[in-house]
Structures are given as C-alpha cells and as structure tokens.
N, C-alpha and C positions, 0 to 999 in steps of 0.2 A: 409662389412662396409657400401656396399651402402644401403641393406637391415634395415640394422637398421636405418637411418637415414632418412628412407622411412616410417618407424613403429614410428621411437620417431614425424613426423610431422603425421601423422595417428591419433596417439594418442593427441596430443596436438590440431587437428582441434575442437573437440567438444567444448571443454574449450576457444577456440578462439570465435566459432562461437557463444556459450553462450554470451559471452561477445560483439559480434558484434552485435546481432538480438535482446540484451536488453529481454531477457525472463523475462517474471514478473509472478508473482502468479494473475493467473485472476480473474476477478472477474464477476460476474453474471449481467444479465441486469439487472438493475433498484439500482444495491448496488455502495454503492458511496464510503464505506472506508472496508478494512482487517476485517476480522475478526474470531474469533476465529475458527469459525463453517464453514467457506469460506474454511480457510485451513487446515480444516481435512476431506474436503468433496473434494477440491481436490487433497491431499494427497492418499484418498483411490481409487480415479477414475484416476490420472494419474500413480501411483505406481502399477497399475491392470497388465499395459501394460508389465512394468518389471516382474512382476509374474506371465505373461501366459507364458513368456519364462523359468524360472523354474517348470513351471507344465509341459509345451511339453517333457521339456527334460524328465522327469519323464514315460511319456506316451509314448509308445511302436507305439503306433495308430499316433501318432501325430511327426513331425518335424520342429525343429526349422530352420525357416528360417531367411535370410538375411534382411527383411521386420520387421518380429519379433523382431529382436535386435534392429533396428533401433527404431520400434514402444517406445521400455523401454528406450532406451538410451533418445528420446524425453521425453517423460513422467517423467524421472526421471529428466531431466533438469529441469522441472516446476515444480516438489516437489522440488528440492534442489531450484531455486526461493522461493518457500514457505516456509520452514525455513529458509531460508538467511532472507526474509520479517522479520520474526518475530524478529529474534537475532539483525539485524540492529536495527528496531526501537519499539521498546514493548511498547504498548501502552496497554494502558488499554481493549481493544475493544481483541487485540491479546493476552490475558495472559486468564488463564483459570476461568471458574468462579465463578467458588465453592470459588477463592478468596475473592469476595465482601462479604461471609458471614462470612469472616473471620475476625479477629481483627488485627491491623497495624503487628504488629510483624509476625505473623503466612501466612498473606499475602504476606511480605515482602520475606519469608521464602520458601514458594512456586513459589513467582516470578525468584527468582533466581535458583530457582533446575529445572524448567521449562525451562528457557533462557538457563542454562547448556545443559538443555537434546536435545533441538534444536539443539543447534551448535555439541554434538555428534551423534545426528539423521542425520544431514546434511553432517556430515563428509561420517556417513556410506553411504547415500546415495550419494557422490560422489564416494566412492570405489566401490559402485555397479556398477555405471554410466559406470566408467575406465573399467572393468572388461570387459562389453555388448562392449566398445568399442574396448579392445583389441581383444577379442572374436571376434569382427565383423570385425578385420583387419586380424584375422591368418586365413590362407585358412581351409577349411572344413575340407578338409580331416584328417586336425592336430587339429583341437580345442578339447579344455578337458574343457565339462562342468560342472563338478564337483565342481568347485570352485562356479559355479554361485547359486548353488542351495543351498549350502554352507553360503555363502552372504544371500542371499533371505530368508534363516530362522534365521539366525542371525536380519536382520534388522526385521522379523514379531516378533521375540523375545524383540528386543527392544519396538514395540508397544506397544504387549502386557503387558510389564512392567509399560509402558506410563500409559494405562487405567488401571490398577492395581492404580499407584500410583496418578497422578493427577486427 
C-alpha cells in the first residue's frame, strides 16, 4: 500500500512541478511574440531529448540512463508548454501559414484542424512525458521499455501526418 502511494506522488511531482516552475515555450533573443516557426523549432530541439531515449533502448552499444529519462521528461515538459501556447491562445502569428494564401473559409478550416491536432499532439506528448516518468520511478532492474519506443513512433507518426497535411 505504501509503495503505491510512494509511485501515485512520484508520478504526480512532474505535473506539480510543471505547474510550480511556470515552463513556457521559449523564445529566442531578440523575438518578442510565439511563433509559428519558434515552435516547431523547439519542438524538434526539445523532443530530441525524449528520442535519444528510444534510440538507446534500440542500441545494444548504448544505455539508458536515469539522466536520459530525466533529459525527455524535461524537454518534453517545454514541447507540451509549446502546444498548450498555441491551443490556449492562436493567434495569427501561431497558426500555420500557407493559411494567409488561403480564402476566409479554407483558412478558417485549417485553423481549426491545426488547433485540434495540437491539443492531440499535446495529449500524446504528455503520455509520453508519464511513461519517461513512470519509467524513471520503477527500479532498473524491472523497467520494460517497450512501451516507450512504442510512444516515440506513434508521436514521430503523428508529425509526420502533421507535415503531410498542414
């Protein structure tokens, strides 16, 4: 009993501490607002961190350490900042921009399948997040990383889709 109770606040510190430490989607010197290109730049530079932990597990050479998970479990906090940014407040500057060559309706139309696809991008990216975190609370000896590798091409699936359609 105690063990679990040990694992459900384990589990629930990240989600705390996201909320305590205010994680924002950053932004570069000298850029003053969101933008599109901000946060798909750091989408692929902080989401790296969670993907060298499914490449290691892959890699025979290589071992996932307790550093490692940590590394994704951060990274992925500030991608899921970066689509929470965008679903909160979509602004024109955050929507994609092949919109502007669009006409009202057709615009209107991709605004909203973009805003959907965020808030399911952000989902997965928080069951990723869970996973790196539960992961990092079961001892070594018992972790099964199959699941994470699992996760990690599901979400590179969803990209892909991403740049496919918008």
């Amino acid at each position: 009993m105690i063990s679990r109770i040990v694992l459900a606040v384990v589990l629930l510190l990240p989600a705390m501490s996201l909320a305590q430490t205010a994680v924002t989607c950053p932004l570069r010197n000298g850029e003053t607002e969101l933008t599109i290109n901000r946060v798909m730049r750091n989408f692929g530079k902080y989401f790296a961190d969670a993907e060298t932990v499914a490449r290691k597990i892959g890699d025979p050479w290589d071992k996932v350490t307790d550093q490692d998970l940590q590394k994704g479990i951060d990274g992925l906090n500030i991608s899921i900042a970066c689509a929470d940014a965008v679903v909160a407040k979509p602004t024109d500057a955050v929507m994609p921009t092949k919109g502007s060559l669009m006409d009202e309706k057709a615009r209107a139309e991709l605004n909203e399948y973009y805003i959907y696809f965020m808030s399911d991008f952000k989902d997965a990216l928080i069951e990723y997040r869970d996973l790196l975190v539960k992961t990092l609370a079961t001892p070594e000896a018992q972790r099964d990383y199959a699941a994470i590798v699992t996760k990690n091409d599901e979400v590179n699936q969803k990209v892909t889709h991403a740049h496919k359609k918008l």
